[in-house]
N, CA, C and O atoms as a GROMACS GRO file, in nm:
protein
  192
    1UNK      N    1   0.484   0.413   0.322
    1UNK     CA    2   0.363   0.370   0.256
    1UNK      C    3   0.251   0.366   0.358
    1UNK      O    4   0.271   0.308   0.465
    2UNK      N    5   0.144   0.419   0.336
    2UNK     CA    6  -0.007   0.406   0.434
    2UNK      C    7  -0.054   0.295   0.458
    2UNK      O    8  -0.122   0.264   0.360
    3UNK      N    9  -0.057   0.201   0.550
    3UNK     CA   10  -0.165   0.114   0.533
    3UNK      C   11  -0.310   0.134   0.604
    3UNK      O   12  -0.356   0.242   0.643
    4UNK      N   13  -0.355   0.040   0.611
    4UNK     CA   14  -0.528   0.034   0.720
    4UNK      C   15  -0.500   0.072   0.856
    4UNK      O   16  -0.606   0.074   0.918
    5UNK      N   17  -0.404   0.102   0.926
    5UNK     CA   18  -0.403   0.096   1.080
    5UNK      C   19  -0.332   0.002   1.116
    5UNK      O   20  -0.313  -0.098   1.047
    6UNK      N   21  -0.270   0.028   1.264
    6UNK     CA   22  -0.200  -0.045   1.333
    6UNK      C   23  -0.273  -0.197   1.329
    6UNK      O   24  -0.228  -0.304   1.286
    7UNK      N   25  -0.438  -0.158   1.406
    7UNK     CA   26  -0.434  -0.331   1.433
    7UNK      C   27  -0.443  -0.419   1.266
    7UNK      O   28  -0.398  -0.533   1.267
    8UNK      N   29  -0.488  -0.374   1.158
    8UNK     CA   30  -0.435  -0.443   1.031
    8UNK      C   31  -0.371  -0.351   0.948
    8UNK      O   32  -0.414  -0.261   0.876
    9UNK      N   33  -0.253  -0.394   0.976
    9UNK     CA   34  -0.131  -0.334   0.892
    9UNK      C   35  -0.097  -0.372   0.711
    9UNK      O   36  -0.031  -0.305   0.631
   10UNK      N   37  -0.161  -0.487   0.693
   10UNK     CA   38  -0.163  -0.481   0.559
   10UNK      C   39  -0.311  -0.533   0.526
   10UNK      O   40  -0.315  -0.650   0.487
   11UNK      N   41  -0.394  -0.486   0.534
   11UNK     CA   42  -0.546  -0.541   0.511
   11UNK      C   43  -0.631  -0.497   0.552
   11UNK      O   44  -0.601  -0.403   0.626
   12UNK      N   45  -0.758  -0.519   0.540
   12UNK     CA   46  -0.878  -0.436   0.560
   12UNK      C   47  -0.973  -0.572   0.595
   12UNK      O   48  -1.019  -0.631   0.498
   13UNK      N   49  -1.002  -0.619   0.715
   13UNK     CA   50  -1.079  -0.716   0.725
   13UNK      C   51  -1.224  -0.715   0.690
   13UNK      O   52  -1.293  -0.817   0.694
   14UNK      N   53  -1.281  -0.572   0.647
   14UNK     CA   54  -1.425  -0.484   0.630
   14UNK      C   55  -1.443  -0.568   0.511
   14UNK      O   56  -1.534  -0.652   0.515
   15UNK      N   57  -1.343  -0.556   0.367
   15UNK     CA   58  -1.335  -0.568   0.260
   15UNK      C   59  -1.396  -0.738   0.211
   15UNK      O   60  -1.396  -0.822   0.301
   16UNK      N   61  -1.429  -0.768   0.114
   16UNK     CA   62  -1.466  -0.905   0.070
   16UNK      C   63  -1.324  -0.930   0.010
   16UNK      O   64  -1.237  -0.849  -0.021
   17UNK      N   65  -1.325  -1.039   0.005
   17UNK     CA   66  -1.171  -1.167  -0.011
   17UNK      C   67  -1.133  -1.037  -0.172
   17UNK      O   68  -1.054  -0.943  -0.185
   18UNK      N   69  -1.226  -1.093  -0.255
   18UNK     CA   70  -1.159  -0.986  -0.420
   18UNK      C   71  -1.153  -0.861  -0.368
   18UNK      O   72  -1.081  -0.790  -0.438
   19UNK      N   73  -1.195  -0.809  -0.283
   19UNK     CA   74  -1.134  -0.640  -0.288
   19UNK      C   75  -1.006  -0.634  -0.188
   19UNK      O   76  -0.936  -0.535  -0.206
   20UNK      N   77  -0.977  -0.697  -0.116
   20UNK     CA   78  -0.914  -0.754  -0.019
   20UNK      C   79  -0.764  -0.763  -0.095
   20UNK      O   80  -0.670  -0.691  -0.061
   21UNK      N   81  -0.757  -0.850  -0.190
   21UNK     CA   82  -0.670  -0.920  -0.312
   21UNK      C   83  -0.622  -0.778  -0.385
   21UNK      O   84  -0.508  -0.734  -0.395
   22UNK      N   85  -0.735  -0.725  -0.429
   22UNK     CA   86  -0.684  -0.606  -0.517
   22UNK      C   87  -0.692  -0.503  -0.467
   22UNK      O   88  -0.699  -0.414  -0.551
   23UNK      N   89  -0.695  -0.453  -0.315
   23UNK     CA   90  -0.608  -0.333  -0.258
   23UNK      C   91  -0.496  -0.402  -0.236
   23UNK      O   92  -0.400  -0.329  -0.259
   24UNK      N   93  -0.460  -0.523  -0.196
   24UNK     CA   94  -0.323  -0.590  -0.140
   24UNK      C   95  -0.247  -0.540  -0.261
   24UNK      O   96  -0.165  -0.449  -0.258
   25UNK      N   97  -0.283  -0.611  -0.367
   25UNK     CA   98  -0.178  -0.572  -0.490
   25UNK      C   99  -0.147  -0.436  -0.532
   25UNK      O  100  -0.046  -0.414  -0.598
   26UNK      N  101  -0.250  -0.317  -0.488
   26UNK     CA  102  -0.234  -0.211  -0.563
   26UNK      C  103  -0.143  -0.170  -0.449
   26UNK      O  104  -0.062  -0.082  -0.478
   27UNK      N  105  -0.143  -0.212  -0.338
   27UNK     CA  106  -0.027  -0.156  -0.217
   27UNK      C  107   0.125  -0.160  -0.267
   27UNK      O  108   0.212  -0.072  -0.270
   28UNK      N  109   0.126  -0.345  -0.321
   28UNK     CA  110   0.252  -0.413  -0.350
   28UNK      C  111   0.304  -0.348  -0.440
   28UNK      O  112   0.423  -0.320  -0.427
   29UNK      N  113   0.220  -0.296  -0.580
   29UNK     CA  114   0.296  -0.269  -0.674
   29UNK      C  115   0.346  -0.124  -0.638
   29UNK      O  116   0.444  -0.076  -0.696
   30UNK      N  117   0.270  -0.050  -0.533
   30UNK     CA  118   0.296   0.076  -0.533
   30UNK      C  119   0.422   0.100  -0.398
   30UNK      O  120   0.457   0.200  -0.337
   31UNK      N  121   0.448   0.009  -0.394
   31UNK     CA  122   0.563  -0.022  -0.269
   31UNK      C  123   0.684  -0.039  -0.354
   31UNK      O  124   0.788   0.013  -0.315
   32UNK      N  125   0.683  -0.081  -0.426
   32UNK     CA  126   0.761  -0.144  -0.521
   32UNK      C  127   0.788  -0.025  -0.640
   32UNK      O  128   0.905   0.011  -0.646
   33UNK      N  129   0.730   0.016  -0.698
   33UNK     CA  130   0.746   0.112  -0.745
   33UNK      C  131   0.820   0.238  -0.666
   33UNK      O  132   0.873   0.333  -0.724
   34UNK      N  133   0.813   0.219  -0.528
   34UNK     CA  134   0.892   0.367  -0.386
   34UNK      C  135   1.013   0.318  -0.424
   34UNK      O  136   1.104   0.386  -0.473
   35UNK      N  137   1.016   0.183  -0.399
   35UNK     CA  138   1.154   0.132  -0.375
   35UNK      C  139   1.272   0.134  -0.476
   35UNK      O  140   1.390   0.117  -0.446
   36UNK      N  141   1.216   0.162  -0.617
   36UNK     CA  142   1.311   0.172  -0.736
   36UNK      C  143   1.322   0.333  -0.792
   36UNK      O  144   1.378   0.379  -0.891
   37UNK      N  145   1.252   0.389  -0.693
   37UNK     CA  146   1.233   0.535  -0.740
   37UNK      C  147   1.334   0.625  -0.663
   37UNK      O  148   1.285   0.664  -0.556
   38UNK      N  149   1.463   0.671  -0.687
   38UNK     CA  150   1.549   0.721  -0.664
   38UNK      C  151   1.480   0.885  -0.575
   38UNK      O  152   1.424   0.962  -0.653
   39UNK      N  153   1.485   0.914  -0.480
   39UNK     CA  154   1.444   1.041  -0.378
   39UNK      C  155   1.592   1.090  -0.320
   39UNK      O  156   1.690   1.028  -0.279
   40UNK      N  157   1.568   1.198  -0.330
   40UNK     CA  158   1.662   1.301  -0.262
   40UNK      C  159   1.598   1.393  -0.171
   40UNK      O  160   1.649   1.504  -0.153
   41UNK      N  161   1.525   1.370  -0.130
   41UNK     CA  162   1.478   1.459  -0.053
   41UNK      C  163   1.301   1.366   0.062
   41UNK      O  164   1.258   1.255   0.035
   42UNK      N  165   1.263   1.427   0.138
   42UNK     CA  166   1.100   1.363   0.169
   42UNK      C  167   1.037   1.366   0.060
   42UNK      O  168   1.023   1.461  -0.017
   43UNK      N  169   0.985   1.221   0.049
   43UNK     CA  170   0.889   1.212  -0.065
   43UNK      C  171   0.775   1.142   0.030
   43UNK      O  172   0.797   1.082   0.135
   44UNK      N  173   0.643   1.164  -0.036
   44UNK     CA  174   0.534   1.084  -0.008
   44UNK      C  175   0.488   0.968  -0.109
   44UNK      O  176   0.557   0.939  -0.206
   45UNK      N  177   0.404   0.925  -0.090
   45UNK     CA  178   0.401   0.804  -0.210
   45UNK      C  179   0.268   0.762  -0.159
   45UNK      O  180   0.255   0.687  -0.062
   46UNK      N  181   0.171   0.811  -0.224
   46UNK     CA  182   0.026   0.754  -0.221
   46UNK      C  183  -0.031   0.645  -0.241
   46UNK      O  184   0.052   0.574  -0.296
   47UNK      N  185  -0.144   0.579  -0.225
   47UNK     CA  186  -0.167   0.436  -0.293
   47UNK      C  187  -0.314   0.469  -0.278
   47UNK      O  188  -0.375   0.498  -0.175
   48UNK      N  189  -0.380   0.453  -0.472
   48UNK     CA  190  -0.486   0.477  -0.477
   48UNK      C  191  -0.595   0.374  -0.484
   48UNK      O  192  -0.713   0.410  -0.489
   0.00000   0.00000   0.00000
């Protein structure tokens, strides 16, 4: 999964607290969604 960069690995300190909140979640659900998704092969997995 992609995040912001090494020095913030899950966050974007640029962002205001609500956009902050709702990239966090659109990460989580899309992490979560990798994790139940059966791959056989390299997959990528975007987060929009």
């Amino acid at each position: 999964m992609p995040t912001r960069g090494i020095p913030f690995p899950a966050g974007d300190p640029s962002l205001e607290p609500a956009e902050e909140r709702a990239w966090r979640q659109r990460l989580m659900e899309r992490a979560l969604e990798a994790i139940a998704t059966p791959v056989h092969e390299p997959t990528l997995f975007e987060v929009n």
